[in-house]
N, C-alpha and C positions, 0 to 999 in steps of 0.2 A: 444795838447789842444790849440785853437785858445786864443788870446790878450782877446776876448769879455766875450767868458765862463769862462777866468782865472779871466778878475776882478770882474765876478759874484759873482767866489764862493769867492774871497778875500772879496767883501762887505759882503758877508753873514758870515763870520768866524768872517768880526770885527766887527759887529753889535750884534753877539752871545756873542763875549767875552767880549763887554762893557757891555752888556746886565747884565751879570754872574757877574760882577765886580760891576754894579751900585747895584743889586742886595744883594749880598753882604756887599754894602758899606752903603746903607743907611736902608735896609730895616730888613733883616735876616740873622744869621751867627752862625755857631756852634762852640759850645767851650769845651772843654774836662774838666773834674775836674780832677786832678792828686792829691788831698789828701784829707782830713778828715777834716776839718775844717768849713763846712756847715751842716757835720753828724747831724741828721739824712736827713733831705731834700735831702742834694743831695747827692750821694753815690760815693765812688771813683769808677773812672770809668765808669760814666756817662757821656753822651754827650750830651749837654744840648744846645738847640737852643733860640738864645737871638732876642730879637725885640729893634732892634737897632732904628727903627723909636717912640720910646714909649715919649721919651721925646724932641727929637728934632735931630737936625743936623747935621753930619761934616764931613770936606771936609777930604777926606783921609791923613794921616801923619802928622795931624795937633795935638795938643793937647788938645781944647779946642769946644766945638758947637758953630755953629757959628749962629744955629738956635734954640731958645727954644720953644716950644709950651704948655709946662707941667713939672711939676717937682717931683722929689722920695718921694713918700710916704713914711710914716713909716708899717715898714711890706713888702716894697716889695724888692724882691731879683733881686740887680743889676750887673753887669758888669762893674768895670771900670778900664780907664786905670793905668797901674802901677802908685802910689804913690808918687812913689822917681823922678819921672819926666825922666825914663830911657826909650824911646820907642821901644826900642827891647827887653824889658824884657816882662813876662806873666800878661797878663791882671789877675784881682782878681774879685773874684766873693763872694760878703757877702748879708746879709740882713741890710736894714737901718733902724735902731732902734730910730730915733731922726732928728727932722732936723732943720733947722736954726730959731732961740730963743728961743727951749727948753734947759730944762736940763736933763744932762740921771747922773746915777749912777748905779752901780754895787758892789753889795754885796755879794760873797759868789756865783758868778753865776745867781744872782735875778737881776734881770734888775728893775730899776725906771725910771720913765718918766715925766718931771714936780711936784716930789715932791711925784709922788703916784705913790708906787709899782706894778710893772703889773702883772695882774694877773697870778698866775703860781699852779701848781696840781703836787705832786710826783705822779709818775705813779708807781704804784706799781707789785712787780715780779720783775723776772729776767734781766738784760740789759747787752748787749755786741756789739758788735760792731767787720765789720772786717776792718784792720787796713793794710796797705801796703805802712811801710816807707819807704823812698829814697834809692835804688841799695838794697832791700831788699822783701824779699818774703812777700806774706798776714799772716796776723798773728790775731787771737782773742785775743781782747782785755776788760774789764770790763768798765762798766760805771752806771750813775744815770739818770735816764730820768726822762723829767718835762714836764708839757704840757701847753705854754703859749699861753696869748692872747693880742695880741696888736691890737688894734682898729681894724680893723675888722677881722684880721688876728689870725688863731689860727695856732700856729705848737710845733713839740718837741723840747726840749734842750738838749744836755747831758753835764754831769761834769765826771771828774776821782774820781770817790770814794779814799773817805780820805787824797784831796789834795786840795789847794786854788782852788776857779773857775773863776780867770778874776776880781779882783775885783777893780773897778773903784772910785776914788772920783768925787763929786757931779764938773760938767765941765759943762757950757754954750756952747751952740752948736752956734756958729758965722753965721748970716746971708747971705743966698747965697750958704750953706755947707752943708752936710751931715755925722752924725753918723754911722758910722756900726760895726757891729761885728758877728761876726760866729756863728752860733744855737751849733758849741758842743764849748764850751765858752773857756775853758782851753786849748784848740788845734788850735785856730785861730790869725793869723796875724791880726788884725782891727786897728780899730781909737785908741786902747788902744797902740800900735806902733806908727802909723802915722799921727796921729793927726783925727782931719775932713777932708772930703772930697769936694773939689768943684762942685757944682753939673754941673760945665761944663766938666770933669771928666768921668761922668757915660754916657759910652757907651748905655747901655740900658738896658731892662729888663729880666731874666730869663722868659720862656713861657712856656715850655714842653724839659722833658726827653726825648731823639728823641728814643735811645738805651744806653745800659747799659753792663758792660761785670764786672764780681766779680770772687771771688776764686776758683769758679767750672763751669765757661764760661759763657753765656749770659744770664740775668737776664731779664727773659721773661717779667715780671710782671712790670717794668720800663722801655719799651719798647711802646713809646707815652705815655707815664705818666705826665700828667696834672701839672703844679706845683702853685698852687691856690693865687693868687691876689684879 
């Protein structure tokens, strides 16, 4: 291969792979759930594509956007980076329930927002859930479903029947920050651990189920599955 065609195809391999990287870096990027702790919304085992461009900016390895254009609504399901400020640990993926100068509380798994309980429905029948904890096989598990609605957002909750569900005292949410916590309420790591979150922090937005794989192989049916904003 002559000097001329080799640095052809060399421009063309790095202009592909900045391309994939820019790509990745600012605009879209998929991310795996590995537990239960957004049940029902997102399902273990989901691969869920984020829109990293939803509210702004940042430069790779960094920690913070360095560009904002828009900020987390309540109700939508973000991406961000670890908490504890470790950048090689897994990014977390919750719904933001509150954001900077409300108040949120939690009672029993009932979420408040400014003082007034959001709307919530027992769904009634049966509820279970599959369940696949750490160096352990799927397993069914029981639960209670609710069906809430936060501003314009409606989706499920689940609790563990006849156990506490998450329950929080009445916290101001600091401006600049965000609230989150988990739709299955007793199963999720959130702000009820970690306090709020910086909204320079959230990577981006959940968009759509790209593909899905559960305890009897690919879950056709969350397979480009919408996930509603």
């Amino acid at each position: 291969m002559d000097r001329a065609k080799l640095r052809s195809e060399l421009k063309g391999w790095t202009f592909t792979i900045l391309a994939v990287l820019a790509f990745r870096t600012f605009l879209y990027e998929a991310v795996y759930i590995p537990s239960g702790s957004m049940l029902p919304t997102l399902q273990i085992g989901d691969y869920v594509i984020v829109e990293k461009w939803a509210y702004g900016a940042r430069l790779p390895f960094t920690s913070s956007a360095q560009l904002g254009w828009s900020s987390p609504r309540r109700g939508d399901i973000v991406v961000l980076l670890n908490p504890n400020g470790a950048e090689t640990a897994d990014d977390l993926i919750k719904r933001v329930v509150a954001v900077g100068g409300d108040t949120v509380e939690i009672r029993d798994g009932w979420l408040a927002v400014n003082g007034h309980p959001v709307p919530r429905i027992d769904v009634p029948g049966a509820c279970s859930y599959w369940n696949r904890p750490e160096r352990g096989g799927w397993v069914e598990e029981p639960c209670t479903d609710h069906l809430e609605t936060l501003d314009a957002h409606v989706f499920h909750t689940y609790c563990t029947p006849g156990r506490p569900c998450g329950d929080v005292p009445i916290e101001v949410v600091p401006e600049g920050t965000v609230w989150l916590a988990g739709d299955h309420r007793d199963h999720s790591a959130d702000s009820r651990v970690f306090g709020p979150v910086p909204v320079g922090r959230i990577k981006g937005r959940a968009w759509i189920a790209l593909a899905s794989w559960g305890p009897d192989g690919p879950r056709w049916t969350r397979f480009f599955h919408g996930l509603k904003h």
